[in-house]
N, C-alpha and C positions, 0 to 999 in steps of 0.2 A: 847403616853398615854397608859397606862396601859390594861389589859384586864378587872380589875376589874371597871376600869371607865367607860368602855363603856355596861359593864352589870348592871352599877347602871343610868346610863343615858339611855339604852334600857329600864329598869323600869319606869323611868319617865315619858319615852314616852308612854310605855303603858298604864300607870295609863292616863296620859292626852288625850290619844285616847279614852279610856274608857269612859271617861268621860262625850265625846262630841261625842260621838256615837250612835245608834240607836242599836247598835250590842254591849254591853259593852263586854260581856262573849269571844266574838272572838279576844278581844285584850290584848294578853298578851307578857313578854318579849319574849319567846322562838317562837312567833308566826311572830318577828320585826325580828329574827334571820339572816335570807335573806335579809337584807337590808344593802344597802352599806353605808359603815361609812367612815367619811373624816374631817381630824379636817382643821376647817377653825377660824384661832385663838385660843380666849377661848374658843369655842361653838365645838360641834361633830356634823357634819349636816349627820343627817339619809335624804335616800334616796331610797323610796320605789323600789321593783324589776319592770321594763315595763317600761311605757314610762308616769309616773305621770306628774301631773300638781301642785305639792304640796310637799315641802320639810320642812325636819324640821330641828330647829335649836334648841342645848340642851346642858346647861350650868348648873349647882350650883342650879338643883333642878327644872329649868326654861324650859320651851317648847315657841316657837315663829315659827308660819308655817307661810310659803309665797311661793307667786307661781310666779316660774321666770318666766313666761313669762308678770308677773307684777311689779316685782320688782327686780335688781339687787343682786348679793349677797351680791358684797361690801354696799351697801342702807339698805338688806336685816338685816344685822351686825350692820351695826347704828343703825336701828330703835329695835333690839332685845339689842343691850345696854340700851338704852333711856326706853323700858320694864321694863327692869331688874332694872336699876334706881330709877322706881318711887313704887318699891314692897316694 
């Protein structure tokens, strides 16, 4: 995937941080820059620096967090299709 995909998906995700933040102002792309990216399918799963409890999945505009130690990733990816499905 491109570079340009993962800087319009690190947008995403910032805008959907922001949004659900208490902090909006601290979340922006160049702030996600440090986070390891990994395409699993169609989705790019950002993965904060440390040792989170919260990963994200981001696809075609879409944001879908889940926390593995509740959810599988492969479960993780169905249930972020079935999301994106019903937008």
């Amino acid at each position: 995937m491109s570079t340009d995909a993962h800087a319009e998906a690190r947008t995403v995700l910032a805008n959907w941080l922001a949004q659900h933040s208490v902090a909006p102002d601290s979340w922006t792309p160049e702030a996600l820059e440090g986070w390891r990216v990994s395409q699993v399918d169609e989705w790019l799963m950002f993965t904060p620096p440390g040792s989170a409890n919260l990963l994200f999945l981001v696809a075609n505009g879409n944001v879908f967090s889940f926390a593995p130690s509740e959810l599988s990733l492969a479960d993780a990816v169905v249930a972020a299709r079935g999301r994106e499905s019903t937008r």
